[in-house]
N, C-alpha and C positions, 0 to 999 in steps of 0.2 A: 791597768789590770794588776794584781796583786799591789802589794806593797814596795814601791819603791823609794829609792833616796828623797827627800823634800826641799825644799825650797824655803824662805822667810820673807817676807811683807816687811817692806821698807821702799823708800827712794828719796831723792831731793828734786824741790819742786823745780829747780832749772838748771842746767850747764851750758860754761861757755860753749858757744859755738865751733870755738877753736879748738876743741879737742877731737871732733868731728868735723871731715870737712862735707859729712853728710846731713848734718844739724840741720833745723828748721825749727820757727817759731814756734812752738807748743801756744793751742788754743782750749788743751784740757792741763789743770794745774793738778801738781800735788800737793796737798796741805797739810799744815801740822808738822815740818819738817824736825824733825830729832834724833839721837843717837838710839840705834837698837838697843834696848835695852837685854843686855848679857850675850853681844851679838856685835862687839869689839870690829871696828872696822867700816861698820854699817850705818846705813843714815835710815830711817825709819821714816813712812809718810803714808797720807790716805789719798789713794783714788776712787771717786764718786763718779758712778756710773748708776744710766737708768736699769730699774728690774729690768722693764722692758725695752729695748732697743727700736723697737717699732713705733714705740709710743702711745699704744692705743690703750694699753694702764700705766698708771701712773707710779712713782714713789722709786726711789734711790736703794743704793748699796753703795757703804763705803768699805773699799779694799785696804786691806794692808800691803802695801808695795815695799821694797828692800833694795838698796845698792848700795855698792860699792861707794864708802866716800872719797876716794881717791880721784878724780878727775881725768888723770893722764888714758886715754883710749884711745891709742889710734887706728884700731883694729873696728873700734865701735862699742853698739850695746850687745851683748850676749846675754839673750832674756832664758834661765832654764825652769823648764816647767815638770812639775814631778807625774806622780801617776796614782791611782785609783779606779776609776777618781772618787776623788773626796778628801785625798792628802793635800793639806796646807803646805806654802814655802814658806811661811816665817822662821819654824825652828830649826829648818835645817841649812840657812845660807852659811855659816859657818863652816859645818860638816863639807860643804860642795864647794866652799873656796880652797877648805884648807886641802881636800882630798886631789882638786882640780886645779891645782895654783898653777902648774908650770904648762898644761895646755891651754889656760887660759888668758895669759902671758897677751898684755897688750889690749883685752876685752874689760869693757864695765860689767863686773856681773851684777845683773839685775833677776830680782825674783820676787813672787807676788803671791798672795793667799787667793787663789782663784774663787768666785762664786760660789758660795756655799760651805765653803773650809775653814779651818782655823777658827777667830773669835766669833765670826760669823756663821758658822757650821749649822746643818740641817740637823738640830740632832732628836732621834725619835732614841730613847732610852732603851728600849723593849728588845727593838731591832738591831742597837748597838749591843748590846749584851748577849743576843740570840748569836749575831754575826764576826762581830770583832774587824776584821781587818780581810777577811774571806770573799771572795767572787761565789764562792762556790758553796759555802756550808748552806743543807737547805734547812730552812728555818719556818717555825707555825704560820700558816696562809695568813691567820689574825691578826697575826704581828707585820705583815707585809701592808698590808690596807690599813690598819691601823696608822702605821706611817703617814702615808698618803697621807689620810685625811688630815693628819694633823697638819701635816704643811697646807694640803687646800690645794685650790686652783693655781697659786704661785710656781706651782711643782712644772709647771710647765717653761718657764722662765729660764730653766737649769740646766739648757742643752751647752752643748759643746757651741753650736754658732753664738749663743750669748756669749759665751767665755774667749771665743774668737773675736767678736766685736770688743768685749773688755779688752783687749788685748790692742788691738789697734788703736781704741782711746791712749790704750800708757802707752804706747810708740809716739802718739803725738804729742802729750802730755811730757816725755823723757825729751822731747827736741829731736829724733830720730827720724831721716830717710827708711832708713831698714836696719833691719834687724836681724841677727846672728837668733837661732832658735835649737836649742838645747832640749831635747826631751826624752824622758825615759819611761817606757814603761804606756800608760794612757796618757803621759804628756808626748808621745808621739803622734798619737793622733791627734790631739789638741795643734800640735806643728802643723801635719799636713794638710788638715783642714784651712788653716789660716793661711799656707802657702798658694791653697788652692782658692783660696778666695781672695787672699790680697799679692799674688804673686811678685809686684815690682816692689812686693818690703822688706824682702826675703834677700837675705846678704847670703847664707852659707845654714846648712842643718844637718843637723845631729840628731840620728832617729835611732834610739838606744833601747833593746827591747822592745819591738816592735809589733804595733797594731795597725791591722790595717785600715785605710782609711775606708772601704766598704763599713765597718762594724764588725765587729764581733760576731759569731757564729754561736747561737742560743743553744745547742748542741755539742760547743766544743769539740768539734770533731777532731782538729786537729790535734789537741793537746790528747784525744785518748789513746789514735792511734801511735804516734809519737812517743807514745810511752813505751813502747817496744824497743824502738829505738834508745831510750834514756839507758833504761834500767839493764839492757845489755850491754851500753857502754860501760855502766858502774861494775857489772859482773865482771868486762876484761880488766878494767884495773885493780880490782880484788881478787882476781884468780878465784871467781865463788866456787868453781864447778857443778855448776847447774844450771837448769833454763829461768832465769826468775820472770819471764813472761810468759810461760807456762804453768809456773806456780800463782801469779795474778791473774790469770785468766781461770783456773781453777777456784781460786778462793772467791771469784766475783760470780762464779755461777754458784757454788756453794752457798755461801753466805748472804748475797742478795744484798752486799754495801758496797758496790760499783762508786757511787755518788763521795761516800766519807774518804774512801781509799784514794777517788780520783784529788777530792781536796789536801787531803795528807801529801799524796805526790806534789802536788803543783807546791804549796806552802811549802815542801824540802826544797824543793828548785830554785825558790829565791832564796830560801836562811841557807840552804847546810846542801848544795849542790854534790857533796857528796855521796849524799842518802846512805849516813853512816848508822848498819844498823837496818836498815829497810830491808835488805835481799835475805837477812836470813829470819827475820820476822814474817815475810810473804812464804820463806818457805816452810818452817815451823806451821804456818796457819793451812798450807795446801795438806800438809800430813796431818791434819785435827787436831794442831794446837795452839790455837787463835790469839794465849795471852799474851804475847809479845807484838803481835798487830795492835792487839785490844790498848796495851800502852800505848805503843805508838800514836794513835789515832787520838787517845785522850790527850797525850802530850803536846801536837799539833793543836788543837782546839785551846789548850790552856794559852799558849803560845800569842797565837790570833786574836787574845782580849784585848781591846785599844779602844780610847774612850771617841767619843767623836771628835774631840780636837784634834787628833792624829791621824785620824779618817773615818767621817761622817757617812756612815752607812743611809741613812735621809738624801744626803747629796746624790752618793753612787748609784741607788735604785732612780729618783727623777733623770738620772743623764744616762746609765746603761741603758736603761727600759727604754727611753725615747729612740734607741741608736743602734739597736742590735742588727743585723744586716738582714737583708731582703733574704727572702720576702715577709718577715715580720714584720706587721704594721701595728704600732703602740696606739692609735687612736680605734682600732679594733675592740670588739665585744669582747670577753675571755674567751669563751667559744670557738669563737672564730679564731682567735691567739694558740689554742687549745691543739686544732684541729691543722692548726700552722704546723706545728712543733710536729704531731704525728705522722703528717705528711711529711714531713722533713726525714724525719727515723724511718720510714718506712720506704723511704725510697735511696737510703745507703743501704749498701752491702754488708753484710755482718763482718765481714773481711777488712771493711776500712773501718773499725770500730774497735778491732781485736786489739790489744786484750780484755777491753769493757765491753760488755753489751749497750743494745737498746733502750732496755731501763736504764740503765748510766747516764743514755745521752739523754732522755727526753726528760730523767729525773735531778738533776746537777741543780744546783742551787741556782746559780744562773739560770738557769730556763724557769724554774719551778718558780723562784720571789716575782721574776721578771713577769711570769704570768698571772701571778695573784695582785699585782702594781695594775690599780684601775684603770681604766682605756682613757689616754692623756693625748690630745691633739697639740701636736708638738708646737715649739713657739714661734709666731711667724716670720722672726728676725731671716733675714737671707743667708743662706749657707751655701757649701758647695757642694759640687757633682760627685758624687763617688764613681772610683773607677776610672778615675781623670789620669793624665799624665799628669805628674808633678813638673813643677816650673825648672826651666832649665839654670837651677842656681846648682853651683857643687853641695852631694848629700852626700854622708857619710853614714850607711847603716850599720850594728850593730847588734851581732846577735849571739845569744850562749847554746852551745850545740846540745843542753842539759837542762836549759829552759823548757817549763812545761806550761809555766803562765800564758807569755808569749810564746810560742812555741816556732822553733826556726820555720816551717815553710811558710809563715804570715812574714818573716822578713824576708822570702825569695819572691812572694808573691808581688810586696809593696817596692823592693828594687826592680820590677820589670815593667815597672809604672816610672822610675825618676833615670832618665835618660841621661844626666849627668853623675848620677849616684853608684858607687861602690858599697857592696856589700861585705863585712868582715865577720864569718862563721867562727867564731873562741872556741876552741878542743877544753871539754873539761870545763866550761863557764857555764853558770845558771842565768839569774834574770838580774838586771839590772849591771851592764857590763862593764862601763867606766869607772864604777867604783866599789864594783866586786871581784872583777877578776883578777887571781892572781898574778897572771902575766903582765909583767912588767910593762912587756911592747904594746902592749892596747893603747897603753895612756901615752905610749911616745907615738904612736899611728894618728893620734886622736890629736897632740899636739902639733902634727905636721898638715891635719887637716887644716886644723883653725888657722893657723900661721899662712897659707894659701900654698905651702911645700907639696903640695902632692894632689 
């Protein structure tokens, strides 16, 4: 969900054994092995996996994988996976070594342009342009189907358990027992799922930003009511003196732009957790003077333009729409999708909604693309149980108390699921934590995980 840090496509097609005393033959290769190019450090290669995992169509995807050329890991591989989805890890391995160097200390980092990202990217132009980098901006019904069609039946190939299964070919492929899993953002859920499905490959995780492994909430509920909670945070450290969830609950029955307001908020939570400039724009607009929201709101959207190589809005719609949590069902009529979502809204309380209404929730970009995204029978690769206990490997979750992307009660939800797992709430962090927060001690907490200190 939203935009977080990235990853890069690279690897080399095999390492000693002796760097790993958890190594084993690799039976899928990486090929093409060469230096990242402008990506210093890194060795660059392609992994070839089927569209389909089941096999009942045919035809290939080759990946861009990324690693560390260095060999020395005694620690193992640390594979981190970014968020979206639809953000590639080719351009960012750099960025996550250099930010991550000392809790990464003893790990190979590995990182890979998941299914549908980077060179390979789903990209429908219309809806790249409509949406940008957004979960939430809602965008022409035309443009949502229009997509679709253009990818075709393939769109079905592009769930998370495809990218799960991608993932356990390059563990076999890297010579890897298990694997150290790194993820932020929707490469959280990408972890959990994979935990829960291949549980004995699973060394140690890092679930940074967090989604839960149910899905996503086509309502957003959390993040709306949560917002109460954010934007009074922001008020005490600014001494606003005034209610600013009073003044956003005013302007959202006024104005009737719950949906724009709620994307502006989430979009400040991952850039500028600050939301410097937000509380006195919400309350200029509660006393009828809109223009200071009215920028805001524009500047936010100018913001969120990101072409598809940077996140393939094609991708995000085939793997959200497929995955959004029960009881929405993606192989459903719209209709019946339709009639989902209303039942959904109509059986919260206005109370757990405040300070957005109903319109908010059942009109958010999210629900509204995900509903206009054609009725898709999801792929039949095997995937796992939602709602599971996570495998008893040490987890380490991470969450910013000012995130509205992820919003913290999905990382209290997903810690009372991982029975070895610690939860670390950041005072004053938005979304992406390891390598936004400014507190220092995150990244020394983070380092004591990995290290097996704590």
């Amino acid at each position: 969900m939203a935009v977080a840090a990235g990853l890069t496509g690279c690897g080399t097609r095999h390492h000693s054994t002796a760097t790993h005393p958890a190594a084993v033959t690799p039976h899928v290769l990486l090929t093409g092995a060469h230096p990242c190019p402008g990506q210093r450090g890194f060795t660059c290669s392609t992994l070839r996996v089927p569209l389909d995992h089941a096999g009942q169509t045919g035809g290939t995807l080759a990946l861009a994988v990324g690693a560390a050329t260095a060999r020395s890991a005694p620690r193992g591989m640390l594979l981190f996976l970014t968020g979206g989805p639809g953000q590639p890890g080719l351009p960012f391995l750099t960025r996550i070594q250099t930010r991550l160097r000392a809790a990464f200390a003893g790990y190979r980092l590995v990182m890979f342009d998941q299914r549908g990202t980077g060179a390979g990217a789903l990209d429908c132009p219309a809806l790249q342009q409509a949406a940008g980098a957004s979960d939430l901006t809602v965008v022409p019904a035309e443009t949502v189907t229009s997509c679709a069609h253009s990818i075709g039946a393939a769109r079905r190939f592009y769930t998370t358990a495809d990218t799960v299964a991608d993932i356990d070919a390059l563990r076999t492929a890297l010579g890897a027992r298990r694997l150290t899993l790194d993820g932020v953002s929707y490469g959280t859920f990408v972890a959990e799922r994979y935990a829960l499905r291949y549980p004995t490959h699973v060394a140690r995780i890092v679930l940074d930003s967090v989604v839960p492994q149910a899905g996503v909430d086509p309502l957003y509920r959390a993040a709306l009511s949560r917002s109460a909670t954010v934007l009074r945070s922001v008020c005490v450290a600014e001494h606003c003196g005034w209610d600013p969830v009073a003044d956003l609950a005013a302007v959202v029955r006024r104005l009737h732009d719950g949906p724009a307001v709620l994307d502006a908020l989430v979009a400040d939570s991952v850039a500028a957790p600050g939301f410097p400039g937000v509380l006195g724009a919400l309350h200029a607009a509660s006393a009828g003077r809109p223009g200071r929201l009215d920028a805001f709101l524009a500047a936010v959207r100018r913001d969120e333009a990101v072409p598809a190589t940077f996140l393939s809005q094609g991708l995000h719609e085939s793997t959200l729409c497929a995955e959004l949590a029960s009881p929405w069902d993606p192989a459903q009529a719209r209709a019946q999708r339709a009639a989902t979502l209303s039942a959904l809204a109509a059986s919260t309380p206005e109370v757990d909604l405040y300070p957005f209404d109903r319109a908010t929730a059942t009109g958010n970009g999210l629900a509204q693309g995900c509903l206009d995204w054609p009725a898709t029978a999801p792929s039949p690769v095997p995937g796992s149980s939602p709602a599971a206990e996570l495998p008893r490997a040490p987890i380490l979750l991470l969450s910013g108390e000012r995130d509205l992307s992820t919003p913290l009660p999905w990382a209290r939800a997903e810690a009372s699921l991982a029975p070895d797992g610690r939860l670390l709430e950041v005072p004053g962090a938005g979304h992406s934590v390891q390598l936004r927060a400014r507190d220092p001690q995150v990244r020394r907490l983070l380092a004591q995980f990995l290290s097996g200190n704590s």
